[in-house]
C-alpha positions in Angstrom: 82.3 83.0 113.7 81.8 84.1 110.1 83.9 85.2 107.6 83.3 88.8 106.8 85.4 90.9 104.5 86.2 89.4 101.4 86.5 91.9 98.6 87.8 90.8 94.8 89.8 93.6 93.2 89.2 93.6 89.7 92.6 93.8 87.8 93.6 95.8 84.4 96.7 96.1 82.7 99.3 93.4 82.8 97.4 91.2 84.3 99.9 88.2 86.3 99.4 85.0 84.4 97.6 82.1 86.5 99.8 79.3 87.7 100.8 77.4 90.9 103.6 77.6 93.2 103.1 81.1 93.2 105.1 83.2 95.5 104.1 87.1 96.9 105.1 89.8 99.1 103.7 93.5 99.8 105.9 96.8 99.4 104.3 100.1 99.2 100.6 99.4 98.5 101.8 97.0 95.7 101.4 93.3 95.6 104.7 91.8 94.0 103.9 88.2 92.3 106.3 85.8 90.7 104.8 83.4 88.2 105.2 79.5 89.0 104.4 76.6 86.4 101.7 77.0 84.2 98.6 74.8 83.0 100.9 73.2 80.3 103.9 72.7 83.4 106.2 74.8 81.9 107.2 77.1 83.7 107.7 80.8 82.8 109.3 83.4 85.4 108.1 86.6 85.7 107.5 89.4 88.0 104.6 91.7 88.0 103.2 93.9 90.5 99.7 95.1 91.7 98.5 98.4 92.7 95.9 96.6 95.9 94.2 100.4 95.8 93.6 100.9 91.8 94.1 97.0 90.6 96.3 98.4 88.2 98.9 95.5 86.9 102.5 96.3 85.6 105.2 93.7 84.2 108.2 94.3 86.1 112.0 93.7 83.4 114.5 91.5 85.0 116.9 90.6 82.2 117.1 87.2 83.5 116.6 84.0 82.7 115.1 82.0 85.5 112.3 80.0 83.6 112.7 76.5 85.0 112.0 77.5 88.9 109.0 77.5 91.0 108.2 77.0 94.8 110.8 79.2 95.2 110.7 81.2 98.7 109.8 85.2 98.6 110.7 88.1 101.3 111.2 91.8 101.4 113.4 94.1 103.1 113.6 97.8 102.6 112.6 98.4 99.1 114.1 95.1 98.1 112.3 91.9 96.9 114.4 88.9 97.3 113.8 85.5 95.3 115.2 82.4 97.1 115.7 79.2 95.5 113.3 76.9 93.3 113.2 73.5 91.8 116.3 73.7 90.5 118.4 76.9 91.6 119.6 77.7 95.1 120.7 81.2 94.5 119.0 84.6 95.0 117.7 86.6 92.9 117.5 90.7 94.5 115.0 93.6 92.9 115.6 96.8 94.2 111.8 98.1 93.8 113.4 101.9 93.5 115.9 101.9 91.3 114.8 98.6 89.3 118.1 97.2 90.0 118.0 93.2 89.3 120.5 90.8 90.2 121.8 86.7 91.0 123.9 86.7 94.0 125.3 82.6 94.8 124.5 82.0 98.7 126.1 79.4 100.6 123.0 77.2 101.6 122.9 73.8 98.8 119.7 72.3 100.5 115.7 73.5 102.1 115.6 75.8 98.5 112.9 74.0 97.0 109.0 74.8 98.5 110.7 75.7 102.0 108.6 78.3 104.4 110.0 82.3 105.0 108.9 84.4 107.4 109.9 87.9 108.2 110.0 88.5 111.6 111.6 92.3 112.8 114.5 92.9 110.8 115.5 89.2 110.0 114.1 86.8 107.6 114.2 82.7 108.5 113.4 79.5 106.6 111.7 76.4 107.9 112.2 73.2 106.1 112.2 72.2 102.2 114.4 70.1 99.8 117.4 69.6 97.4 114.8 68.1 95.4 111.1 68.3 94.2 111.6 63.7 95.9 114.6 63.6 98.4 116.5 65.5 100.9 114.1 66.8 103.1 115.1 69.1 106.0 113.7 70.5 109.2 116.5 73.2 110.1 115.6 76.7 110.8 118.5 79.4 109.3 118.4 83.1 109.7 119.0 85.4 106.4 121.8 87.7 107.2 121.1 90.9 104.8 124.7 92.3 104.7 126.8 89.1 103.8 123.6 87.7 101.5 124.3 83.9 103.0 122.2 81.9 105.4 123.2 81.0 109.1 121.9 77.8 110.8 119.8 78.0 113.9 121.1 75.4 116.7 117.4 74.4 117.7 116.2 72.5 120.9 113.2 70.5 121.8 111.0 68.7 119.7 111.0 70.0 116.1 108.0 68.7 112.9 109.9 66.0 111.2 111.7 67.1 108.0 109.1 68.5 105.5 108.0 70.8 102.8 104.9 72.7 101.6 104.5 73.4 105.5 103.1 77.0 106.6 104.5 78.9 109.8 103.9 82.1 111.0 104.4 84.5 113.6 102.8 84.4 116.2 103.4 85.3 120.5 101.6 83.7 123.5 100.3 86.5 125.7 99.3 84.0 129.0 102.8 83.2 129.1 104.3 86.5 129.1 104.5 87.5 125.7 106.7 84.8 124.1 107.9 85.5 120.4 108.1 82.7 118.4 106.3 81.0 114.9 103.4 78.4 114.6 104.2 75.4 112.2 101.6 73.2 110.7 101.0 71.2 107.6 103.4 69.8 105.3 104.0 66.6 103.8 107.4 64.3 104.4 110.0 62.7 101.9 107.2 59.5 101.4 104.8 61.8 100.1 102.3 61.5 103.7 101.0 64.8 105.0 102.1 65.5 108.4 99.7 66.6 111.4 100.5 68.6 114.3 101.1 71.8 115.7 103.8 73.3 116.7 105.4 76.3 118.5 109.4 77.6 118.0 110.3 80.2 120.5 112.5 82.6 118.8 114.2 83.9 121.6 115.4 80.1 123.2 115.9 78.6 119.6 113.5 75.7 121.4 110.5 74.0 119.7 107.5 72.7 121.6 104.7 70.5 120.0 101.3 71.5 121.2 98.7 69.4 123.2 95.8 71.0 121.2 92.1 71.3 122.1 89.3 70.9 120.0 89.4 69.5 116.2 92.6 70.3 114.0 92.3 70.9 110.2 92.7 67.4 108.3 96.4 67.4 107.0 96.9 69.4 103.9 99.9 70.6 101.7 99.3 74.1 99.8 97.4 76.0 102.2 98.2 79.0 102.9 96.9 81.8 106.3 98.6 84.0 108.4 98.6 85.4 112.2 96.3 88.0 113.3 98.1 89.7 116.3 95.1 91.9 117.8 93.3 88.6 118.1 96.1 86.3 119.0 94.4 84.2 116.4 96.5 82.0 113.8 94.4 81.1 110.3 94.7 78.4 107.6 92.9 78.0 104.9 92.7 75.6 101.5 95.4 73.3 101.0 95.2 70.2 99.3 93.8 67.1 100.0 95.0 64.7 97.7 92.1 65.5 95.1 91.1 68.7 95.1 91.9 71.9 97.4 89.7 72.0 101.0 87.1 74.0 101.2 87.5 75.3 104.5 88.6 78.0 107.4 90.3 77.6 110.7 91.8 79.2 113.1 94.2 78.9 116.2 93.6 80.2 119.7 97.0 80.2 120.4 96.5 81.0 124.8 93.9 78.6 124.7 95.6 76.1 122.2 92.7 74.9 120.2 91.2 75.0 116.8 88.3 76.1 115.7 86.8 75.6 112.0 84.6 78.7 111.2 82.4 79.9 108.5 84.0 80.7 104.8 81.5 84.0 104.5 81.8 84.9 100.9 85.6 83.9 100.6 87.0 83.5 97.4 87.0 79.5 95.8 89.6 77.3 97.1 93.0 77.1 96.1 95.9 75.5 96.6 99.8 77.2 96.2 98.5 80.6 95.9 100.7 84.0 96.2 99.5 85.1 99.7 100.4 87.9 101.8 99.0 89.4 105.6 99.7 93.3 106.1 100.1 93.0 109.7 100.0 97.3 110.0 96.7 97.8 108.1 95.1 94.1 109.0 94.2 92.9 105.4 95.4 89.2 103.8 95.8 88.9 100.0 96.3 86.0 97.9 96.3 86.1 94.6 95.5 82.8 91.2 96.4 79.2 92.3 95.1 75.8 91.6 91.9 74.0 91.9 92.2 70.9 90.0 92.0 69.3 86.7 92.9 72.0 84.5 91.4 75.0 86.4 94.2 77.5 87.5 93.4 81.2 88.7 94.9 84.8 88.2 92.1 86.8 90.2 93.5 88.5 93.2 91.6 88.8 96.8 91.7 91.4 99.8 90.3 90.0 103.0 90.1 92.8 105.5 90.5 92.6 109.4 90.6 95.8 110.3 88.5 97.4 112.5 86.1 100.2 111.5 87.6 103.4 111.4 85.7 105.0 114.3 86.2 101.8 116.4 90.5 102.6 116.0 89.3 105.8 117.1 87.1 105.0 120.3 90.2 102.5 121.5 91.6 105.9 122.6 89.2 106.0 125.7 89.6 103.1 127.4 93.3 103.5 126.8 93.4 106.8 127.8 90.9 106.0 131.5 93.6 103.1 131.9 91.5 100.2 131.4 93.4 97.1 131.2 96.3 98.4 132.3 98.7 97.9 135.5 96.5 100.2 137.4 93.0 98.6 135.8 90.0 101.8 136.5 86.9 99.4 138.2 83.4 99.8 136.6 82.2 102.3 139.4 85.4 104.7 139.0 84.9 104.7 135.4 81.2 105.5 135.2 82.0 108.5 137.7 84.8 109.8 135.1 83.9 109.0 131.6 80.5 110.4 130.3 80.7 108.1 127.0 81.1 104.8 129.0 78.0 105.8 131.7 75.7 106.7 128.6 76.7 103.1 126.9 76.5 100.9 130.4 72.9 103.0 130.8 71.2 101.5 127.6 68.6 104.3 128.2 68.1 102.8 131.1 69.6 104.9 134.4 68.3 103.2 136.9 69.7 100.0 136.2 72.9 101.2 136.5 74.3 100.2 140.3 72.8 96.7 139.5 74.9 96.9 136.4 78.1 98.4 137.6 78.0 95.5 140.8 77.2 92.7 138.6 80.3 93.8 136.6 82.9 94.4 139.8 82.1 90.4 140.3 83.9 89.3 137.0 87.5 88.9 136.8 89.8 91.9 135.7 90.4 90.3 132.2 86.6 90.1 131.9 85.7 93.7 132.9 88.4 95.0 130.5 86.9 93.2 127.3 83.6 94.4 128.6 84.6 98.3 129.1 86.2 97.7 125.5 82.8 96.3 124.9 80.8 99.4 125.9 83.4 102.4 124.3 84.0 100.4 120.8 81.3 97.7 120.0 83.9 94.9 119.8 85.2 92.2 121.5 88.7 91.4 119.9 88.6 87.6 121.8 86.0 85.6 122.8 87.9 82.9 124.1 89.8 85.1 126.9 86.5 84.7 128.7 86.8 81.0 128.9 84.6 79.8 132.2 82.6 82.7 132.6 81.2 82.7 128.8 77.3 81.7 130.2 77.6 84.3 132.9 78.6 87.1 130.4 75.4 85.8 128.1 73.0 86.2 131.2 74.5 89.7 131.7 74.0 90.8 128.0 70.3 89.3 128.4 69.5 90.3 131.9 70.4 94.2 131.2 69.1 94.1 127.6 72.2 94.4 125.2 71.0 92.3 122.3 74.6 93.1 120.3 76.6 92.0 123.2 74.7 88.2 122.9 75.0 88.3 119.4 78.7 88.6 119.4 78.8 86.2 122.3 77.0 84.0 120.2 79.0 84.5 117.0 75.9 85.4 115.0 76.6 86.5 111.3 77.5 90.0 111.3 77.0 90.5 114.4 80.1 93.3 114.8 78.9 95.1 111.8 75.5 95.8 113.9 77.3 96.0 116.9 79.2 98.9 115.3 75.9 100.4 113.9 74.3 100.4 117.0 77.9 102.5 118.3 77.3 105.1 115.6 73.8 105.5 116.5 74.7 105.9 120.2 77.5 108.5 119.0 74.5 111.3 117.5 72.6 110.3 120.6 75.0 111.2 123.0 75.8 114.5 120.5 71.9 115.9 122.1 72.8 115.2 125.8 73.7 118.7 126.8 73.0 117.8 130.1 76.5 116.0 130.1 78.7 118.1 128.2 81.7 118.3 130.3 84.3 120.7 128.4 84.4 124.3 126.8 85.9 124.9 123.6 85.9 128.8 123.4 86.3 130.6 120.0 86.1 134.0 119.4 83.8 134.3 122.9 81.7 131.8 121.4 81.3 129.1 123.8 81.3 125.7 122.4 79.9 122.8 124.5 81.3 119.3 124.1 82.4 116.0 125.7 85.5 115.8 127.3 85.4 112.0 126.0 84.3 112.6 122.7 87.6 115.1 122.1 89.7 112.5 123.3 88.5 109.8 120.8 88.6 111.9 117.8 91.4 114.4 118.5 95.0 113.6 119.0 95.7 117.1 119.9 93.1 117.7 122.3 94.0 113.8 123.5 97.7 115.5 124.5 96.3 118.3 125.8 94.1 116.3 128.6 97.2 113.9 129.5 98.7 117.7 130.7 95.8 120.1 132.0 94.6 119.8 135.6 91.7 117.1 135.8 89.2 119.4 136.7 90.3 122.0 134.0 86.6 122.4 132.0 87.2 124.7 129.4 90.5 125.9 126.8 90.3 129.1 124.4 91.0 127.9 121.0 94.5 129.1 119.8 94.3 128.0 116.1 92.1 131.3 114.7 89.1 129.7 112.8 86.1 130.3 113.1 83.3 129.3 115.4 81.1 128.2 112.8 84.3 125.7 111.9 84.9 124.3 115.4 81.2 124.0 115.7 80.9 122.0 112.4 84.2 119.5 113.7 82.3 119.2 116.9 79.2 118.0 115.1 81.4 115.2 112.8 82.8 113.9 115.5 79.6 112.9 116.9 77.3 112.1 114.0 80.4 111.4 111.1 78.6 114.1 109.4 78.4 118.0 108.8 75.0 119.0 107.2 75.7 122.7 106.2 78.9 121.6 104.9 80.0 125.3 103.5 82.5 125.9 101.5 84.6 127.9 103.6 84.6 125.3 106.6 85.5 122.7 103.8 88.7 125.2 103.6 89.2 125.5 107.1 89.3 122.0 108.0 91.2 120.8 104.9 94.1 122.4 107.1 92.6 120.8 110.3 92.4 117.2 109.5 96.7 117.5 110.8 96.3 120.5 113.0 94.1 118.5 115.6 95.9 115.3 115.0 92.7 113.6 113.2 93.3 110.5 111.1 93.8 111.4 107.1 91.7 108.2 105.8 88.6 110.2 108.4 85.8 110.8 106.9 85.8 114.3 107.1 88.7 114.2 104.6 85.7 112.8 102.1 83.2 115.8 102.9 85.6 118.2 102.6 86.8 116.8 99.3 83.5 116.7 97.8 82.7 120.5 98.4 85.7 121.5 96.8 84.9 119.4 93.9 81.3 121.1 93.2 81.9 124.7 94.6 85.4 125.4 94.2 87.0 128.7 94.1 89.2 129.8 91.7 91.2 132.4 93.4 91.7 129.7 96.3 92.4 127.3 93.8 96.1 126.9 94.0 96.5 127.3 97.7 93.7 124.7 98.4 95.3 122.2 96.0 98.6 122.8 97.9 97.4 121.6 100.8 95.8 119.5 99.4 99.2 117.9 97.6 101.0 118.2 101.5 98.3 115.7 102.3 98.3 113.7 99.2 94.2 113.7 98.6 94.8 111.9 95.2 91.3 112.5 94.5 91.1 116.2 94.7 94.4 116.4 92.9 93.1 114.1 90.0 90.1 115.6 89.6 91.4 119.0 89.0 94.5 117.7 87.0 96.9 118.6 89.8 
């Protein structure tokens, strides 16, 4: 596996001062960093914030004088950023991110305030480990932040916790083969005689009850600093950095948390190592960031990283099919069923190929359920989200992928370098294919008596309205009059993006008509087709449209049509 993804934004402004014990968190599209000692090991507090779209950099006032802390502990909730602890302090300090509100409030926890571990997990905030001291009084409790009564409650744990520690990292994370347990991942750390503890370990939130893992394959080497996060669509836990006594590690792991076993993996182009960065995951939109640290000597950092996750737009969009025919679900569709009722699915299982098809479709009924559904995810999106769930069967899905002649399929199996980036590219590729079958248009858009042939499958990815409306109809209902009054050319011109992520007479009156679209059919605002239309209006605008465009335009907050015209 390879490390894709790594983008640098370039910052400008008030650029955050480089440092280490950093601490971060994310509100609203900006990155929030408090400052921690500097190369001279002073230490000078201050907040600034990051716009992770623009790179723009503000200074954020505080009227407070809080320059002697560091490794302090950082969390969010609601619009408020809340500063727990340091080297020396164990009060809070709250910034209201709206109304720039600042202020100290005494808690009644005296010990785990200095480089202890937060984690947000719903609507409560906990705190794993940490010290009285930068030397002595090392702890290994867990307490729960209550946000009404600003003071810390004690968790009464069971099991086998990590020994008393700090500099540890611990996440969220959930086991799926055991039924969806809640809980955090703890690993790294060193203890009160300075050693760096090894081990992994699991709390389960909902039976306050640790459990220390019997792991497979080779763990990271002990470190203190790291930083890494849990990626929930994967099930996967990362760590990355840390410090090894000299100089930061320059490496990347991850956790298979059903299989329990680690797995180092290729650093891509990642940024260079650090240690006691500001770090951040945005579990909604899949992207890490970490921003400055240290490296060693006197080399400290103040440039700020986005690695992103996410799948491809059109990929989100295509997960609709397979949840929509029921794959994976209580009820899982088999192959055959599903080739009989989805046109998108036979055309990918074909390969160009028809007549392999029963072959393909028997070979398939023979796997276990948890294999066909990755593989019917496989065929609609171009992804596989975990390799590891096929465990056993890994050299009989490779023959499969060779035997019917799906080179991206074996290249994800193998973990080749970008291999989901073809995979993907081969998906859009089959997408305009599919757009000149005619022979397997199943559905009738009618507009204006104009009849409009499409895909039932292909309405069902891309449109959230037409999606509702199939959940409802009769299942052998084959054709729906348009309600919404545009014109056929219009319809005709969506019909074509959604296939080819293109239109190539792009009008300007169909960039009009489906500037209102992109909500009226329930299609996502970051689409593409927000882009095309956006561009027309910019060269061939009209005047007397001008405000009413721009209106809508506003409603949907298309910052780059409002810029441009000054809006």
């Amino acid at each position: 596996m390879n490390a894709e993804g790594w983008k640098r934004i370039e910052l400008k402004g008030d650029i955050p001062k480089e440092g280490w014990g950093l601490r971060g968190c994310l509100l609203n599209d900006k990155f929030y960093v408090f400052t921690g000692r500097q190369m001279d090991y002073s230490s000078n507090f201050e907040l600034r914030s990051i716009d992770v779209k623009t790179g723009d950099c503000e200074q954020i006032e505080l009227n407070l004088n809080l320059d002697s802390r560091y490794v302090y502990s950082v969390f969010s909730h609601k619009d408020t950023i809340y500063l727990f602890g340091g080297s020396t302090e164990a009060n809070i300090l709250k910034h209201n991110t709206v109304t720039k509100k600042t202020e100290l409030v005494n808690t009644n926890l005296q010990e785990c305030f200095f480089d202890a571990t937060v984690i947000n997990y719903k609507e409560s905030v906990y705190i794993f480990g940490g010290a009285q001291t930068q030397g002595g009084g090392y702890t290994n409790k867990i307490h729960k932040f209550n946000f009404e009564s600003d003071e810390w409650v004690e968790l009464e744990t069971k099991g086998d916790p990590p020994s008393p520690r700090v500099s540890a990292i611990i996440v969220k994370a959930c086991r799926s083969n055991i039924g969806k347990q809640n809980g955090f991942i703890c690993f790294g750390g060193k203890n009160e005689n300075g050693e760096r503890e090894q081990g992994t370990y699991f709390f389960d939130i909902e039976k306050n009850i640790w459990e220390t893992y019997e792991i497979n394959g080779t763990p990271p080497h002990v470190r203190t600093g790291h930083s890494g996060f849990y990626h929930e669509r994967t099930e996967k836990f990362y760590i990355m950095d840390g410090w090894n006594g000299n100089s930061p590690f320059q490496d990347l792991h991850t956790f298979d948390i059903d299989q329990r076993s680690w797995e180092k993996i290729k650093t891509g182009n990642k940024p260079e190592p650090r240690v006691s960065s500001a770090y951040f995951w945005d579990n909604e939109n899949e992207k890490y960031y970490i921003f400055g640290g240290y490296v060693s000597g006197s080399k400290y950092l103040n440039d700020f990283w986005c690695w992103d996750l996410s799948l491809p737009l059109i990929v989100k969009e295509l997960n609709e099919l397979p949840r929509y025919y029921g794959v994976g679900s209580a009820d899982q569709i088999d192959p055959e069923d599903l080739i009989e009722e989805s046109s998108f699915f036979k055309f990918r299982v074909s390969n160009g190929k028809t007549n392999n098809q029963e072959k393909l479709i028997d070979t398939m009924s023979n796997f276990s359920n948890t294999t066909q559904t990755l593989l019917m995810y496989y065929f609609y999106t171009g992804i596989i989200n975990n390799i590891s769930l096929f465990k056993e069967n890994l050299d009989s899905i490779k023959k499969f992928a060779k035997n019917f002649e799906f080179p991206h399929l074996l290249n994800i199996l193998n973990q080749e370098e970008n291999c989901f980036t073809k995979s993907v590219d081969k998906l859009k590729t089959d997408l305009i294919k599919f757009y000149d079958e005619e022979s397997s248009k199943d559905f009738t858009i009618i507009v204006d008596e104009v009849e409009i042939l499409v895909h039932k499958d292909i309405l069902i990815a891309f449109s959230e309205l037409y999606r509702d409306m199939f959940y409802t109809i009769d299942e052998e209902e084959n054709t729906v009059k348009e309600a919404s009054k545009r014109k056929p050319k219009s319809i005709k011109a969506l019909i074509e993006f959604f296939y080819t992520r293109d239109i190539i007479d792009m009008e300007f009156d169909i960039a009009v008509d489906l500037l209102d679209a992109v909500q009226y059919y329930g299609l996502n605002i970051n689409s593409p087709i927000t882009s095309l239309n956006i561009k027309k209006l910019k060269t061939t605008m009209d005047l007397k449209l001008k405000d009413s465009i721009l209106k809508k335009a506003k409603d949907l907050n298309l910052t780059e049509l409002l810029d441009y015209y000054n809006y």
